[in-house]
Every structure is written in structure tokens, then in C-alpha cells.
C-alpha positions as CSV (number, residue, x, y, z in Angstrom):
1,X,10.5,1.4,63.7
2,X,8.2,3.9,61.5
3,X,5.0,4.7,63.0
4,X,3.6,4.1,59.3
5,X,3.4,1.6,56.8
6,X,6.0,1.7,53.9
7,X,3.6,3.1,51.2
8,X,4.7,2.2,47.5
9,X,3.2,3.2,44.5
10,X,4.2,1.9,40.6
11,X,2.1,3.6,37.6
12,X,3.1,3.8,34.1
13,X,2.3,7.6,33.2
14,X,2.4,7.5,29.2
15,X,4.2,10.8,29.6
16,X,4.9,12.4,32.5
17,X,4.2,15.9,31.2
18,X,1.1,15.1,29.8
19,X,0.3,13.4,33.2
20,X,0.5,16.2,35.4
21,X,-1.4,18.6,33.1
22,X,-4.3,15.9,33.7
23,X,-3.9,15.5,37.1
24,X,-1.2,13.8,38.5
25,X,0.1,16.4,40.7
26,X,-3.3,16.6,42.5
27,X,-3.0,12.4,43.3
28,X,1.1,12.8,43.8
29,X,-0.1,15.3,46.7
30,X,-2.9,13.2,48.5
31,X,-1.7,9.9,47.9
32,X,0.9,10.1,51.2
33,X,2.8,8.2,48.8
34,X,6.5,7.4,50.0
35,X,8.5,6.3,47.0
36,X,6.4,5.4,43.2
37,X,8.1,4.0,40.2
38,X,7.1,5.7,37.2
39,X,7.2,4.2,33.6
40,X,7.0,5.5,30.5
41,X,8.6,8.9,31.5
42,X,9.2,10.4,28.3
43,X,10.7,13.4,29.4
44,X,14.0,14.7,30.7
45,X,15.3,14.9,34.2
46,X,14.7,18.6,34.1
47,X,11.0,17.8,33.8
48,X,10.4,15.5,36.1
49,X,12.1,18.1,39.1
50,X,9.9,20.9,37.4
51,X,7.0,19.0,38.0
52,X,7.4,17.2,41.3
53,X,9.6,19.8,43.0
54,X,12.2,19.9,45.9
55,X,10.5,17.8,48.4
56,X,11.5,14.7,46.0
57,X,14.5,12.9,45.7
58,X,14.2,11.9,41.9
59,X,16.2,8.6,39.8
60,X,15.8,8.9,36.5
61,X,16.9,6.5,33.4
62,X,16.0,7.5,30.3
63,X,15.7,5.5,27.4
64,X,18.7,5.6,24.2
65,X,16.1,7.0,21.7
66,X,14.8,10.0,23.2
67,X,11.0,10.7,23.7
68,X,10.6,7.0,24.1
69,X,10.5,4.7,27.4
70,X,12.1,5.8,30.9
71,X,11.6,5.3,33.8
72,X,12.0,6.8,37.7
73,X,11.9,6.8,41.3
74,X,10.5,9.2,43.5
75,X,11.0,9.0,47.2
76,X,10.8,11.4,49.8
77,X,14.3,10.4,51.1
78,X,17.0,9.7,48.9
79,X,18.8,6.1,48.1
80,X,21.4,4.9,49.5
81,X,22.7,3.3,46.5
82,X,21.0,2.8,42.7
83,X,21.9,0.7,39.8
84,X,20.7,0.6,36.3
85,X,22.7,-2.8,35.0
86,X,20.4,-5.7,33.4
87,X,21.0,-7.7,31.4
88,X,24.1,-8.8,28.7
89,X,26.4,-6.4,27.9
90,X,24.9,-6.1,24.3
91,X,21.6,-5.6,25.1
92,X,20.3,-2.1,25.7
93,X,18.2,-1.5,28.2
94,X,18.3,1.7,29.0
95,X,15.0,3.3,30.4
96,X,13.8,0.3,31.6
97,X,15.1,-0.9,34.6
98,X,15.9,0.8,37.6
99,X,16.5,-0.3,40.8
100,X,17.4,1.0,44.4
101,X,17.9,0.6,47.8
102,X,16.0,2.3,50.3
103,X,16.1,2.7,54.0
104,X,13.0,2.5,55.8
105,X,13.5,2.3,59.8
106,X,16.1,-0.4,60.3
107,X,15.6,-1.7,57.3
108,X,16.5,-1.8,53.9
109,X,14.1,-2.3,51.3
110,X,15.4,-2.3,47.6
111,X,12.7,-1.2,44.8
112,X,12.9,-1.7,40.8
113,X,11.2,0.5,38.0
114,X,10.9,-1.6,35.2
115,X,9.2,-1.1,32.0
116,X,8.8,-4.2,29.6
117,X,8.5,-3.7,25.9
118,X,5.2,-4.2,24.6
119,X,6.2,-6.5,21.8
120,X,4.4,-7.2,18.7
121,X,3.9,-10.9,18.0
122,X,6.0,-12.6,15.3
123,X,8.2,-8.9,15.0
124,X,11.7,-7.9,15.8
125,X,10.0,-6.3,18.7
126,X,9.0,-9.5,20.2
127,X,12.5,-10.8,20.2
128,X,13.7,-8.0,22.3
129,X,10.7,-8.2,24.3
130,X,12.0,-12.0,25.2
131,X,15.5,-10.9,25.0
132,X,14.0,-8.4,28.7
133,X,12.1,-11.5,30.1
134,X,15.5,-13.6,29.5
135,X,17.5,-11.3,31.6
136,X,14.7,-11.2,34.1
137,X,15.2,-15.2,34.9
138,X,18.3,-14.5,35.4
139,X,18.4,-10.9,37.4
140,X,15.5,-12.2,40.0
141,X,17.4,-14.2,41.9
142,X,20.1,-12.2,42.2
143,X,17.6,-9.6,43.3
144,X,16.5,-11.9,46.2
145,X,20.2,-12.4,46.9
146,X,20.9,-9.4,47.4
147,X,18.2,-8.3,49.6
148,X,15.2,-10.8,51.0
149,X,13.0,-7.6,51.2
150,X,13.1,-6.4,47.4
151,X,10.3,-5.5,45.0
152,X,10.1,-5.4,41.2
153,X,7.3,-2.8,40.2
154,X,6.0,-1.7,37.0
155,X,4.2,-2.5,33.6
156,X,5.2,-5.8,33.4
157,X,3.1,-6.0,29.4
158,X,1.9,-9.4,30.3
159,X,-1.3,-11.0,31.6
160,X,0.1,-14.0,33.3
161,X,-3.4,-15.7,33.7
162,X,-7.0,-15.7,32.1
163,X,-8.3,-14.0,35.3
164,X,-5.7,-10.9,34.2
165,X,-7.2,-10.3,31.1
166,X,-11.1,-9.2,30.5
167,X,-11.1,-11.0,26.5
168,X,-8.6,-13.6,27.7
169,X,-9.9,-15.7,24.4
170,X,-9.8,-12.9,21.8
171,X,-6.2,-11.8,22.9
172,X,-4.6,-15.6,23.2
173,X,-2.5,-14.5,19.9
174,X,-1.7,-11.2,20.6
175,X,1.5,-9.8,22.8
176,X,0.8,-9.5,26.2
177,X,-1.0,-12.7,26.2
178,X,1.4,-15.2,24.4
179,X,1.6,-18.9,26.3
180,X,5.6,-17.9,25.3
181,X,5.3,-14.8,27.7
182,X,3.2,-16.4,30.2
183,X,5.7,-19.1,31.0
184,X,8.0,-16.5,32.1
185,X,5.4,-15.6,34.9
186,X,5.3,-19.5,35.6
187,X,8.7,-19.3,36.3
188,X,8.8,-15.8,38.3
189,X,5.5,-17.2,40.7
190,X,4.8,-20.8,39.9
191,X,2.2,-22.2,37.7
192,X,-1.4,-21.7,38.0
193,X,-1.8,-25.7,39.0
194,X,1.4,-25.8,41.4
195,X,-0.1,-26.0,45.0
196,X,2.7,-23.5,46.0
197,X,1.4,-20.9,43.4
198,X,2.2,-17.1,44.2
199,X,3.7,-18.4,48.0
200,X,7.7,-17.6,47.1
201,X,7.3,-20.7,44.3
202,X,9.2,-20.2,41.5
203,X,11.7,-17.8,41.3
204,X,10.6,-16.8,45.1
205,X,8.7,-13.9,44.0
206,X,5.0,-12.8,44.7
207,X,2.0,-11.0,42.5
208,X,1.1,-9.0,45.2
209,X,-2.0,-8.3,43.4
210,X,-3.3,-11.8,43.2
211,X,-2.9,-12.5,46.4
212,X,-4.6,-9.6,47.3
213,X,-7.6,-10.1,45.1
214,X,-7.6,-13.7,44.8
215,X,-9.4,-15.9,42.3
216,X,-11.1,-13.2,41.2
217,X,-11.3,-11.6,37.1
218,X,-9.0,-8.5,37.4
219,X,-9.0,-5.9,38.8
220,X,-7.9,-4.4,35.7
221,X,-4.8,-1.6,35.9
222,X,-5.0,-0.7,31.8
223,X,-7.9,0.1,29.4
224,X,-7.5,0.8,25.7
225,X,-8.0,4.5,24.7
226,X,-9.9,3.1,22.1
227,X,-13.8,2.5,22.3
228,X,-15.6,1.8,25.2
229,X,-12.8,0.1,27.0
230,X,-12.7,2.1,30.0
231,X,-16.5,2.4,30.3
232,X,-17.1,-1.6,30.6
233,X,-13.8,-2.6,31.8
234,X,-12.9,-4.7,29.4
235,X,-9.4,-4.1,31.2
236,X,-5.6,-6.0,31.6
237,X,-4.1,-6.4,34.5
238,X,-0.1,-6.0,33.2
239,X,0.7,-3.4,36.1
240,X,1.9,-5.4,39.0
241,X,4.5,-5.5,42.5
242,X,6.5,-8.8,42.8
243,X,7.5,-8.5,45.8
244,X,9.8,-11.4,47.7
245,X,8.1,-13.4,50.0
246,X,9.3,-12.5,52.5
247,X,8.6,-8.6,51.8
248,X,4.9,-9.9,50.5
249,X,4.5,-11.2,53.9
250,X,4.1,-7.7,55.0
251,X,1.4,-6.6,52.9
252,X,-1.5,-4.7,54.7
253,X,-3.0,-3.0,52.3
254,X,-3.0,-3.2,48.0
255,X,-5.4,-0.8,45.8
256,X,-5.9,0.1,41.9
257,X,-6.3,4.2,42.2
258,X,-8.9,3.8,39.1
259,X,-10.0,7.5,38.2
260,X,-14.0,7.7,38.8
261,X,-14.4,8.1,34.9
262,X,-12.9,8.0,31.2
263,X,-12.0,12.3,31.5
264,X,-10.4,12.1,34.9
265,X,-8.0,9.8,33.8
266,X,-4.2,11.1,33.5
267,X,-3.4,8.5,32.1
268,X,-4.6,4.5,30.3
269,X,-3.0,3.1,33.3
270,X,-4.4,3.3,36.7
271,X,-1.5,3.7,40.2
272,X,-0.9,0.1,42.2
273,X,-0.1,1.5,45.6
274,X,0.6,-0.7,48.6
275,X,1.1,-0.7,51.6
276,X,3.9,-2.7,53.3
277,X,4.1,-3.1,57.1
278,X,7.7,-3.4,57.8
């Protein structure tokens, strides 16, 4: 058995490139990280081993339109085994889900990278944003099926209660914050007034996050660039680990690495990192 906790890390870097020139690298090195999934890559695979080096084993799915999307895993050992399939046949969902399986002691733990679309409410993007949450209902269990210890990590683009979302009232309109989408998290963790609410309800799965936290508003993991967003935190929490129960069960540690201040960011979202004693 590992001396250490399994330490897992899920941040959505709006550009890897642009990332590391703000200061990435500097948290990648102290972190004592031991795999993160990375959204929003926007880079090729080339780039991502030019920044991160040898000493990581590096997954990579890039989106279809290039520049856009993508996502990654970082370990420091390799997986045994990845797959990239999700969803119908027709739908393309390249660059936003990734999933592995990992070997940690005698175990096997199998991670996902997923990156949800935004959406735009009432726009061809929204149907495709449903079209992801669809294949999600029916991918989750399969997940669990596959493996009892199994995470899904990443920006999920949906507050799934008011306690995720600072202006919960001003936003009940707007994507990320739809009662359409936030049915989908009733069905992933159980509705807010089910007694068995985020305990393997639902689809199985827990928000490791609110579990962690509690009843409690936030804690935030995105800020608008715009404004004073960052300053107040006037946040959403859409970045999250839905972990099995069974894996959640593990949990001894969770943190948001919010930077200090607005110009230390590297990027609108802030790391998820937790620790899992397996």
C-alpha cells in the first residue's frame, strides 16, 4: 500500500500555454500533485510535453476544431489503459472526455477529464450542451460498472444548487444555472430534499466538494474576468470531482488552490485537488 494519499488535481486552464507563462509550472512543481485533469487545453500534444516535460506521462484529446476545447491527463506513472468513447456514434465529442485507468498500490483507480460545453440558453449550443449531459446519464453507470473506485473531474459548466452560485437569483435564466441542467445533477447525486443526497443517491456518484464544505455558499472555483468578480467573490462553483461512493469514502483531504489575488491568477478557474486515502 502507498505510504501517501492518492493526490488528484482537475483545473480548467483556458489555455495551457497561456497558463504556464502565468504560472502554472511554478504550482505543477509544488503541488506534489499525482495525476490532474486539465480542460480547456487548447494546444497540441507537442505543447503540452514542452511545457510539463519528461517526468510526465501525458493523454491528450483534442477537440475537432482546432484551438478550441481539449482536454488531458497528467500522471507521474503512465495508464494502463485509456479510452476516449462517449456518447452516440454521431455525436462528436472529441476534446471532452477522457478517461483512464490508473494503478495506485493494489488498486486501480480510473479518472475522467471532461469538459462540458458552456451552452448558451435557447441556442444550438444548448442542445449540444444537453445532447453531453444525455450521454452522461447514460456513461455514469457504466463508469461505476466498470470500476467501484472511479472519478469524473472537470468543469462540469453547471451550478447544481443555489449554494454553487454567488447571484444564484440573477443567473436562474442563464446557462450554467438552467432548472433543465440542474436536473441532470439531481439525477448524478440525488436531489437537494432526498435524505440520501450526495451519499452514492442517484446515479451513485458523489460532489466531493459539497461534502467537503457542506451547507455552506461556495467555495467558488470560477470568477468572471470581467469587473470586480474576483475581488468580492461573486464566484461559481462548476469545477467539481464526482467521485463513486465508494472512492468518496476515502476522502481525506479536498482544497480550491485560489491564487492570493486577481494578477496571480493563471487562469479564471482556480485547481480542485484532493486527496484520496486508498
Amino acid at each position: 500500500m502507498p505510504s501517501k494519499p492518492l493526490r488528484i488535481a482537475s483545473v480548467n486552464v483556458n489555455g495551457i500555454r497561456a497558463a504556464f507563462r502565468k504560472g502554472m509550472g511554478e504550482w505543477l512543481e509544488s503541488r506534489e500533485v499525482d495525476i490532474v485533469a486539465v480542460q480547456e487545453v487548447r494546444a497540441e500534444t507537442s505543447d503540452i510535453e514542452a511545457l510539463v516535460g519528461t517526468e510526465w506521462s501525458i493523454l491528450h484529446d483534442p477537440a475537432t476544431a482546432k484551438g478550441r476545447a481539449g482536454v488531458a491527463l497528467l500522471s507521474r506513472a503512465p495508464a494502463r489503459i485509456h479510452r476516449v468513447t462517449f456518447g452516440p456514434d454521431d455525436f462528436d465529442s472529441a476534446g471532452r472526455w477522457l478517461e483512464a485507468d490508473y494503478e495506485w498500490g493494489d488498486k486501480l483507480v480510473t479518472v475522467v477529464s471532461t469538459y462540458v460545453h458552456s451552452g448558451e440558453a435557447d441556442t444550438p449550443k444548448q442542445v449540444e450542451k444537453y445532447k453531453f449531459l444525455d450521454a452522461m446519464l447514460v456513461h455514469l453507470p457504466l463508469l461505476q460498472e466498470h470500476n467501484p473506485l472511479a472519478v469524473v473531474m472537470g468543469d462540469l459548466n453547471v451550478g447544481h444548487r443555489r449554494l454553487d452560485i454567488k447571484n444564484w437569483r440573477g443567473n436562474q435564466k442563464r446557462a450554467g444555472f438552467l432548472p433543465e441542467e440542474r436536473a441532470y445533477f439531481d439525477k448524478f447525486l440525488g436531489a437537494e430534499d432526498d435524505p440520501d443526497y450526495n451519499k452514492g443517491a442517484g446515479l451513485g456518484f458523489v460532489d466531493v466538494g459539497r461534502r467537503w464544505a457542506g451547507e455552506v455558499e461556495g467555495p467558488y472555483t470560477w470568477w468572471s474576468q470581467r469587473g470586480k468578480a474576483f475581488d468580492t467573490d461573486t464566484g461559481w462553483r462548476i469545477d467539481y470531482q464526482l467521485a463513486t461512493a465508494e472512492l468518496a469514502a476515502t476522502v481525506t483531504d479536498y482544497a480550491i488552490d485560489r491564487a492570493p489575488s486577481w494578477d496571480t491568477r493563471w487562469s479564471d478557474h482556480a485547481p480542485v485537488v484532493v486527496d484520496y486515502a486508498l
